[in-house]
C-alpha positions in Angstrom: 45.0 37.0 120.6 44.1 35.7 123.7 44.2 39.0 125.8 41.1 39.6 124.0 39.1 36.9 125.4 40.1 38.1 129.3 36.4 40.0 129.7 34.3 37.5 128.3 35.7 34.7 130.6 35.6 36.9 133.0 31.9 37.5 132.4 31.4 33.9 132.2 32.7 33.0 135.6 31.0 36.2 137.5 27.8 34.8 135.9 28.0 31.4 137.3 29.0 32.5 140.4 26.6 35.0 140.9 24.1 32.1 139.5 25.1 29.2 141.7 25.8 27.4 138.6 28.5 24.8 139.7 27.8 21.4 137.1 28.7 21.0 133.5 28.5 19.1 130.8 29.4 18.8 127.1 25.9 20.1 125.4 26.9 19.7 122.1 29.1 20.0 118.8 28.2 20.7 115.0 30.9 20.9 113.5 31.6 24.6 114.1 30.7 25.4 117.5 31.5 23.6 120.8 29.2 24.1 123.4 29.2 23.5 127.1 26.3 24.1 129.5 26.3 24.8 133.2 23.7 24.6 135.7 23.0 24.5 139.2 20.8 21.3 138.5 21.4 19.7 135.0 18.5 17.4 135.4 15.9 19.9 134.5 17.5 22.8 132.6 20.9 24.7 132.2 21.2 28.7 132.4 24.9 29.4 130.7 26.1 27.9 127.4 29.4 28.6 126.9 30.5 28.0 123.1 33.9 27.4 121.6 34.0 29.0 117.8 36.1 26.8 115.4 37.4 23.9 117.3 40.1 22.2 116.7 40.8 20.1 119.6 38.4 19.5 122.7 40.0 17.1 125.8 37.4 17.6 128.4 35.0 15.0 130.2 31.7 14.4 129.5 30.6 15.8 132.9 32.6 17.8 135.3 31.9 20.7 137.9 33.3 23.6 139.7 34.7 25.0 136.2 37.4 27.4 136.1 37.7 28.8 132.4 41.1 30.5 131.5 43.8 31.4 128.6 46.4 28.7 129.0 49.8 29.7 129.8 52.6 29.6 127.1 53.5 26.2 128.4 50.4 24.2 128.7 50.1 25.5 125.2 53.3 23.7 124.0 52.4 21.0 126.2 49.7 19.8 123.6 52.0 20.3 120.6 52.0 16.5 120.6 48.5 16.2 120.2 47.0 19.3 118.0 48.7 22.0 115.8 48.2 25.4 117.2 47.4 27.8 114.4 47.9 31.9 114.5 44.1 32.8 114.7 43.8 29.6 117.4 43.5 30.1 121.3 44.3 27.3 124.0 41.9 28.1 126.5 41.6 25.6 129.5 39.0 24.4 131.9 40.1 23.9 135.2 37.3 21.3 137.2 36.7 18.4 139.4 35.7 15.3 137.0 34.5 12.4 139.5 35.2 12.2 143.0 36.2 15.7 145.1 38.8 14.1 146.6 40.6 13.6 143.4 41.4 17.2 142.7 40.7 19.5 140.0 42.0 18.7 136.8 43.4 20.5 133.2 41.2 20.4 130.4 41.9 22.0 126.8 40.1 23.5 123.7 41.8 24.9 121.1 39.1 27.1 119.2 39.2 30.7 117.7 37.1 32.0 120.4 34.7 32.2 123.0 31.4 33.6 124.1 28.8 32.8 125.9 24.6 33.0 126.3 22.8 33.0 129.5 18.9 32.4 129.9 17.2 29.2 131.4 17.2 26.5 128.8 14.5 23.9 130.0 15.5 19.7 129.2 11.9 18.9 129.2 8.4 20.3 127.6 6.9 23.2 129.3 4.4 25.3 128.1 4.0 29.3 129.2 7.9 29.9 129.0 8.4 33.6 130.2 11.2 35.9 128.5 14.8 34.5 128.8 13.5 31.0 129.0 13.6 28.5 126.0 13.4 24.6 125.7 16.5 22.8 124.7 16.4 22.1 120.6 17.9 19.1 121.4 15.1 17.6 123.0 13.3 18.0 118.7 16.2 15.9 118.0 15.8 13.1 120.4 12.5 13.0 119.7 12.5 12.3 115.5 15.4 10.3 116.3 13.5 7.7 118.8 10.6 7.9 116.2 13.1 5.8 113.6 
């Protein structure tokens, strides 16, 4: 199973690198989907989002950067045996990033999920009008917004 997802991480780390994009953090989960976003400046907008189908077990940081997305080997699957079941249709994949200072290293983070994709495009974190094609603004920011109205 996880030999499949070697091109689309593969895609996903050619487009940040070709994009500058170097800072993530967790975008959001419903349930069904994981999602992460990267961006070269977070403050104002993201351009990957890299989502996790079917979750089952997420240990990552809110924020991290310099992310490294890979199949985990056979025993940093078992490793987690203590922690979450891994099922048939079920990949570990991990993130490999620097979470706080950069002298404290990079560090292993792990999803279990049944796969992996990703969307590129800017995705603005404020209101902007005149958007061009490829550019959207965040559906979270709808959210926020009826939830601050309570």
């Amino acid at each position: 199973m996880s030999d499949s997802f070697v091109e689309e991480l593969a895609a996903i780390e050619e487009y940040c690198a070709s994009n500058n994009i170097f800072e993530f953090e967790l975008h959001s989960y419903d349930g069904r989907r994981l999602v992460i976003a990267g961006a070269f400046d977070p403050a104002y907008s993201h351009e990957i989002e890299v989502m996790f189908d079917q979750p089952t077990f997420a240990s990552i940081p809110v924020q991290f950067s310099d992310a490294k997305i890979r199949v985990a080997s056979d025993a940093e699957s078992v490793s987690l045996s203590p922690f979450a079941k891994l099922e048939k249709e079920e990949t570990v994949f991990v993130i490999d990033a620097e979470c706080g200072r950069p002298d404290e290293g990079r560090n292993a983070f792990f999803v279990i999920a049944e796969g992996v994709t990703h969307r590129s495009g800017t995705v603005y974190h404020y209101e902007r009008e005149d958007l061009r094609e490829g550019e959207e603004i965040d559906p979270i920011l709808e959210f926020r917004k009826r939830r601050e109205h309570r």
